[in-house]
C-alpha positions in Angstrom: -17.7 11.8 -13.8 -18.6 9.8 -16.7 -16.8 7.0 -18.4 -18.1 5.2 -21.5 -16.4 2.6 -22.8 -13.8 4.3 -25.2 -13.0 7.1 -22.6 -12.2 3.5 -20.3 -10.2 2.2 -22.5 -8.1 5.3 -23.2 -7.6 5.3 -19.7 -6.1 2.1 -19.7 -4.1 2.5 -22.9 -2.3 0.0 -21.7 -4.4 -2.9 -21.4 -3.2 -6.0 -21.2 0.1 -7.0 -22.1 2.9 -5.8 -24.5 3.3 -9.0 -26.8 -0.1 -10.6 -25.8 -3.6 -10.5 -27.9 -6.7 -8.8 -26.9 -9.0 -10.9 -24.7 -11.5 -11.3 -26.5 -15.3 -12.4 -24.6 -15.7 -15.4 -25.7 -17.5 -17.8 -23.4 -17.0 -15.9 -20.3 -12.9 -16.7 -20.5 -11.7 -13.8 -19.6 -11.0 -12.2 -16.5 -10.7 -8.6 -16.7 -8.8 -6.1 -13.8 -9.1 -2.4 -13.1 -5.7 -0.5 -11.2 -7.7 2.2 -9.6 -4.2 4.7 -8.6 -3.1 7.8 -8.6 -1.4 8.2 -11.7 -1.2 12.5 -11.4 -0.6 13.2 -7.2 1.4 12.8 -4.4 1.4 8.8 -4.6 1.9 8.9 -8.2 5.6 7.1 -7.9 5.2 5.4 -5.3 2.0 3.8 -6.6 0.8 4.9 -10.2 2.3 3.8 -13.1 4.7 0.6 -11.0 1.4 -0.4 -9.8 0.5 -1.0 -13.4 3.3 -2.5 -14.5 3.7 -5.4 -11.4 0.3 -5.8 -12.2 0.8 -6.9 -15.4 4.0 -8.8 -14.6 1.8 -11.2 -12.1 -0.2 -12.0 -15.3 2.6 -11.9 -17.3 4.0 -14.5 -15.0 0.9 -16.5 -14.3 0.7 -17.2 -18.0 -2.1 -19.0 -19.7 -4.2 -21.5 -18.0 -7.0 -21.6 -20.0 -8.3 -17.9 -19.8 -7.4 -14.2 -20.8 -6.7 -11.3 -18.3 -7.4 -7.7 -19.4 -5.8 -5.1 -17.7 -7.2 -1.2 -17.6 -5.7 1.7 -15.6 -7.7 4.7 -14.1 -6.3 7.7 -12.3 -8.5 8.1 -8.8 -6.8 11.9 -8.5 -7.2 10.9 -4.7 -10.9 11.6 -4.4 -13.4 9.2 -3.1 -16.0 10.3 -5.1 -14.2 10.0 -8.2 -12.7 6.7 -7.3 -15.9 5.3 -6.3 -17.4 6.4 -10.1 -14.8 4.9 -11.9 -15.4 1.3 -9.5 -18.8 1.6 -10.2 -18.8 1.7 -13.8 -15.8 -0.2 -13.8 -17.9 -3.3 -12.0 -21.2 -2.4 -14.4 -19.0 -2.9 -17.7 -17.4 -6.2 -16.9 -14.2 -5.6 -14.9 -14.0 -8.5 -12.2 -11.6 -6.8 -9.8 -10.2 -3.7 -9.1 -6.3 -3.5 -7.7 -4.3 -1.0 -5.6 -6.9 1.8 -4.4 -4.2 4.2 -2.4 -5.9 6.7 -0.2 -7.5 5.3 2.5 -10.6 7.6 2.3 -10.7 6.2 -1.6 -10.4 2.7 -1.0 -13.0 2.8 2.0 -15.6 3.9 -0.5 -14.8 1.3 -3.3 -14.9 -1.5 -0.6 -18.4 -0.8 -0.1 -19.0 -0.6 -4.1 -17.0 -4.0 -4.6 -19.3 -5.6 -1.8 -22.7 -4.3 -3.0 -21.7 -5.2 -7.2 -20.3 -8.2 -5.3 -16.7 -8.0 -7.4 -13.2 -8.4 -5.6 -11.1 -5.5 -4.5 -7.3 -6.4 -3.9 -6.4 -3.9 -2.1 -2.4 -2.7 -1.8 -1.4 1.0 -1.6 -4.5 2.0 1.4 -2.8 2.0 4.7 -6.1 2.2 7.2 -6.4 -0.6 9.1 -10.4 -0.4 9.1 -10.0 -2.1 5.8 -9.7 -5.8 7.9 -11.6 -3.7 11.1 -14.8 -2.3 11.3 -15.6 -2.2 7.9 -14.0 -5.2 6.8 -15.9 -6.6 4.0 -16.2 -10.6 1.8 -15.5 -9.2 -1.4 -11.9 -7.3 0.4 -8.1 -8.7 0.9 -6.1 -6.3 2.5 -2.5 -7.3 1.2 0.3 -5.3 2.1 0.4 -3.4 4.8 -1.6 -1.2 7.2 -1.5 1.5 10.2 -1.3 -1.1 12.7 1.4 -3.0 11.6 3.9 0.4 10.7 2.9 1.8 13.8 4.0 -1.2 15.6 7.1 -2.3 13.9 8.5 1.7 13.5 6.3 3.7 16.5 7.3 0.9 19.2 11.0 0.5 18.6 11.3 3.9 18.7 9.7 4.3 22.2 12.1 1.4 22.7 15.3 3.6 22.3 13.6 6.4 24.6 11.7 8.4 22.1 8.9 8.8 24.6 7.3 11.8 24.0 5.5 12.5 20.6 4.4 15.7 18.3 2.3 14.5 15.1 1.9 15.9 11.8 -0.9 14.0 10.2 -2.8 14.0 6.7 -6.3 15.4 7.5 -7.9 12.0 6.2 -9.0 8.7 7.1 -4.9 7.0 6.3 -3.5 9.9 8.4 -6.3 9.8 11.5 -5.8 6.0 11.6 -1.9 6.0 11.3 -1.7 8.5 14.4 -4.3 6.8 16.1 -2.4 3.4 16.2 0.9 4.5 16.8 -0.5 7.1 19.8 -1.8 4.1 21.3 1.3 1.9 21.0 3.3 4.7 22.7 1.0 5.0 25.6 0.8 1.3 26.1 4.8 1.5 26.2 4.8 4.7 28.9 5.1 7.4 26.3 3.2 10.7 25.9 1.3 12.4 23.1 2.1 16.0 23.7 0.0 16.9 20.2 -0.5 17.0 16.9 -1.7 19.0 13.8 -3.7 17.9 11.2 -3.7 19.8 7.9 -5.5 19.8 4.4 -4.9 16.7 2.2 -3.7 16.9 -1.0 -4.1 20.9 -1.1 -1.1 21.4 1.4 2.5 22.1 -0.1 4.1 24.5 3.2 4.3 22.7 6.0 6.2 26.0 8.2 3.8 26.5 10.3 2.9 22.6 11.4 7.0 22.3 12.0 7.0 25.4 14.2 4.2 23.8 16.4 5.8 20.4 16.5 9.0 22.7 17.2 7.6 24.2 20.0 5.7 21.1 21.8 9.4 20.1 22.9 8.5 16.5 22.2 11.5 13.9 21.3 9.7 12.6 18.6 8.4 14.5 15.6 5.8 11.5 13.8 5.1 11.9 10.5 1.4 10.5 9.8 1.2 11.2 5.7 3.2 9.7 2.7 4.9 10.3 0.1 6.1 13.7 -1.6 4.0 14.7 2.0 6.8 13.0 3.8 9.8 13.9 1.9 9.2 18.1 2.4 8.3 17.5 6.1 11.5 15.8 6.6 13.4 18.8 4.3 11.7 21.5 6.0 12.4 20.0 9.3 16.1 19.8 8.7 16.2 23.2 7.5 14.7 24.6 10.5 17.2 22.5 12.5 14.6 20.2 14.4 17.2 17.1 13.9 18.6 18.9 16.9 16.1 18.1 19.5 13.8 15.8 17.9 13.9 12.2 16.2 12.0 12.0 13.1 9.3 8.7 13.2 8.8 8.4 9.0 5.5 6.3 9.8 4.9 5.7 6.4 8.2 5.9 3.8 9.4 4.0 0.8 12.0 3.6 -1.3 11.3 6.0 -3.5 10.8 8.4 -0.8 14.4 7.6 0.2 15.3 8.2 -3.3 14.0 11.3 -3.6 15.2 12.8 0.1 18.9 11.6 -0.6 21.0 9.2 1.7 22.9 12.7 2.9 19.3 14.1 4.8 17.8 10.4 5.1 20.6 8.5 6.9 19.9 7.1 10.1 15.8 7.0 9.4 13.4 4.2 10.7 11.0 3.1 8.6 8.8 -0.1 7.6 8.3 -1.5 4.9 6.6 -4.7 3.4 9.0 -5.4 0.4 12.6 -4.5 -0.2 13.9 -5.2 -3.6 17.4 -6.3 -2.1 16.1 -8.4 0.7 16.5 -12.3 -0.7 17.4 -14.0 -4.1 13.4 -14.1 -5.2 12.8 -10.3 -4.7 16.0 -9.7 -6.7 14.7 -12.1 -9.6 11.2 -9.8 -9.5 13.4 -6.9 -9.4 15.0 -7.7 -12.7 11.9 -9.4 -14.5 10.4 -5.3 -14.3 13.0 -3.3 -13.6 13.5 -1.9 -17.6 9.4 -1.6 -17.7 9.9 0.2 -14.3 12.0 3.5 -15.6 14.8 1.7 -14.5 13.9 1.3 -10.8 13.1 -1.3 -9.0 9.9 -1.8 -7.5 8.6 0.1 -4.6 6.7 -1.4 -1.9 2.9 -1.1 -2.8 3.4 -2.3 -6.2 4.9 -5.3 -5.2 1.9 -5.7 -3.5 0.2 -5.4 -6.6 2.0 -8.3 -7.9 1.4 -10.9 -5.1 -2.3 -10.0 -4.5 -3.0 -10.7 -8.6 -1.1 -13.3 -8.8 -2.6 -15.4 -6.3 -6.2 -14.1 -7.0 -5.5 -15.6 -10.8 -4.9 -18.7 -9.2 -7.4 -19.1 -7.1 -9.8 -18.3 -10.4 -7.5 -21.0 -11.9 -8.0 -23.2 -9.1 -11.9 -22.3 -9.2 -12.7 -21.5 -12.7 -13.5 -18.6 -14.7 -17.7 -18.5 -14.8 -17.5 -18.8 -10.7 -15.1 -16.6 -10.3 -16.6 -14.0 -12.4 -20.6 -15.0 -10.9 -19.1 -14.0 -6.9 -16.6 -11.9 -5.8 -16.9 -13.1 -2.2 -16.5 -16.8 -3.5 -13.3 -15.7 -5.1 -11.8 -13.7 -1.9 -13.0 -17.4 -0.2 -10.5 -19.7 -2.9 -7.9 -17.1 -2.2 -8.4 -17.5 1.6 -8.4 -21.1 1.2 -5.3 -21.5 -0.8 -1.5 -20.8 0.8 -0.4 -18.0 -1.2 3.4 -18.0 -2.7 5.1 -15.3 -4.7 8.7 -13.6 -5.2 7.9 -10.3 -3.7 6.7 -11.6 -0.3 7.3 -15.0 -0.1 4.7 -17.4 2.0 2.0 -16.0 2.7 -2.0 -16.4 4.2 -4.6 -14.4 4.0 -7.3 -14.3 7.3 -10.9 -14.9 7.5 -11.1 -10.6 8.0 -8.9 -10.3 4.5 -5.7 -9.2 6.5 -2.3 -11.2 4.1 0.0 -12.2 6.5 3.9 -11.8 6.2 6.5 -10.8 7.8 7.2 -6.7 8.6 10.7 -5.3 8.5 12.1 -2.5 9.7 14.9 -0.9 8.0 17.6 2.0 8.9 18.9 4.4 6.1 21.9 4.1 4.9 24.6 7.2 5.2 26.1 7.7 1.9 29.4 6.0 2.3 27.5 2.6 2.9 25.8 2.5 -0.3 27.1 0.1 -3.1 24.9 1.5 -5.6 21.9 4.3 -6.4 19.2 1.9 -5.2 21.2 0.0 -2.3 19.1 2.5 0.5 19.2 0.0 3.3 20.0 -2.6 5.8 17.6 -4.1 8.0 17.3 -3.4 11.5 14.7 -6.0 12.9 11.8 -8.7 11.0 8.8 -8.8 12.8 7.0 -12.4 12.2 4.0 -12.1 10.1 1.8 -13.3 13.1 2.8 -11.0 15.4 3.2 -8.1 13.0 -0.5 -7.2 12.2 -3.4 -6.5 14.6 -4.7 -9.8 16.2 -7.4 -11.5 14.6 -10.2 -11.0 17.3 -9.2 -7.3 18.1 -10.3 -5.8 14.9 -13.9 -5.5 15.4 -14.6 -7.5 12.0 -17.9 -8.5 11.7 -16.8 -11.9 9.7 -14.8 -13.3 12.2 -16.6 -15.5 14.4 -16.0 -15.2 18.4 
């Protein structure tokens, strides 16, 4: 794949800002940002397009401190070669930073681009914990969430409440291997069993029958979905209409709002999930909610995008709080300011980032609401539990990160 620099900017028609002027390169003031997404798959709403748009409401709310911020879109179509063309070109022809990268297997590749071109990847909708692990990298912050921390905060607490016996239906890719992985081990390490697990073709699956039948007949407690999205939402369909809500509990390892949306309060009630971001949680995620929510289709954001928002907003102020020429000259001195500085936003609140790249804020688990509780179409749920940033992702010195020091 090939992009010159019309065909990238027609793939970010949407550069910049409604309302603001063209950056223009003059005298290196400009910092410029790439939203590698899926703007056309599975992940499309719960990334895509609100991606985009928090993107360009952290710039929009940074403001103008003496410097221009472009911002350009690209659709990954959930390929790692693709995605790792568009980075690559993306990096050659002046983009300083690339933001959002869902699909793990995607994101994996970019990091390793983003190292070697020695730019900044802000990563938010890739879930694999490897990003702050084994092949944590400089140039890397990891901002959201990750396998670990869902595993923990929905996996464990559902081992809790006797759910000790587990089928899995996982995404055959790197997000899907890594989200089983962790939350296998957290129900071992709590006296649980794996009794199995099937792993089928990602994105080219649509039937998921035959997986349900197996899970079906493993005669496990738990049915754990390890996959995302529009993914999730037909597993969960398809396993109500074969009746498995008899004899199973459904583990939604990795669910938003949208998600919610989509399945409807009347087959969703009673779900677990985790998420990062609620846009009903405090009085600061309401504010963000209604700074975006009529650029948003009317919705409010999801989780990822949200983390979107904080992770370019507090990269623009550590090039702020650094300047533009060294921020644009090293990547990994950039990712350095940003672990330096306290990080503050309305979408997550306080926050730090770790010498690996791993933010750190608080997890919380939510329950579904049934349909008589909700107050309106986006009021989805209450909160069941907050897991502490601290303890929510993986310790510091059990990732296998080569940056951090023993």
């Amino acid at each position: 794949m090939s992009l010159n620099r019309r065909e990238m900017l027609a793939a970010g028609a949407a550069t910049a800002l409604g309302g603001l002027p063209r950056a223009r390169a003059q005298g290196g003031q400009v910092i410029r940002l790439g939203v590698l997404t899926d703007m056309s798959g599975p992940y499309r709403d719960t990334t895509g397009p609100g991606s985009v748009v928090l993107t360009q409401q952290a710039v929009q709310d940074f403001g103008s401190r003496g410097f221009q911020v472009e911002v350009l879109q690209a659709d990954h179509q959930n390929k790692p070669d693709v995605g790792a063309n568009i980075a690559r070109q993306w990096f050659d022809q002046g983009i300083d930073a690339v933001v959002d990268l869902p699909t793990s297997s995607v994101a994996l590749a970019v990091n390793q681009i983003a190292r070697e071109k020695n730019k900044v990847h802000l990563n938010s909708g890739a879930a694999t914990s490897d990003l702050t692990g084994a092949q944590c990298s400089p140039n890397t912050v990891h901002w959201t969430y990750d396998t670990y921390m869902l595993a923990k905060s929905t996996g464990a607490a559902i081992v809790k409440t006797g759910g000790d016996s587990w089928f899995f239906i996982t995404a055959d890719y790197a997000f899907g291997h890594a989200l089983e992985r962790d939350t296998s081990n957290f129900v071992r390490s709590a006296g649980g069993r794996v009794l199995g697990n099937v792993r089928y073709p990602f994105p080219a699956t649509t039937d998921f029958s035959a997986f349900l039948l197996q899970a079906q007949a493993s005669r496990a407690k738990v049915l754990g979905f390890a996959n995302a999205s529009t993914d999730t939402v037909n597993c969960i369909k398809g396993a109500r209409e074969f009746g498995l809500q008899r004899s199973m509990k459904f583990a939604a390892l990795l669910m938003g709002i949208v998600d919610v949306k989509s399945l409807g309060l009347e087959a969703g009630q009673g779900l677990n999930l985790t998420e990062a971001f609620y846009w009903d949680l405090n009085d600061r995620t309401r504010a963000l909610t209604e700074r975006v929510r009529a650029k948003n289709e009317g919705r409010p954001p999801a989780m990822v995008p949200a983390g979107c928002y904080g992770a370019v907003l507090h990269y623009l102020k550590a090039v702020a709080d650094m300047g533009v020429p060294a921020a644009k000259a090293s990547g990994v001195e950039a990712v350095n300011r940003m672990k330096a500085m306290p990080a503050d936003d309305d979408a997550f609140g306080a926050s730090t980032i770790r010498p690996d790249g791993r933010c750190i804020h608080p997890a919380y688990l939510f329950e579904v609401k049934a349909p008589g509780e909700s107050r309106n179409p986006w009021d989805l749920y209450k909160l069941a539990a907050t897991t502490p940033g601290e303890e929510a992702f993986r310790p510091l010195a059990e990732g296998g990160c080569p940056l951090v020091r023993s």
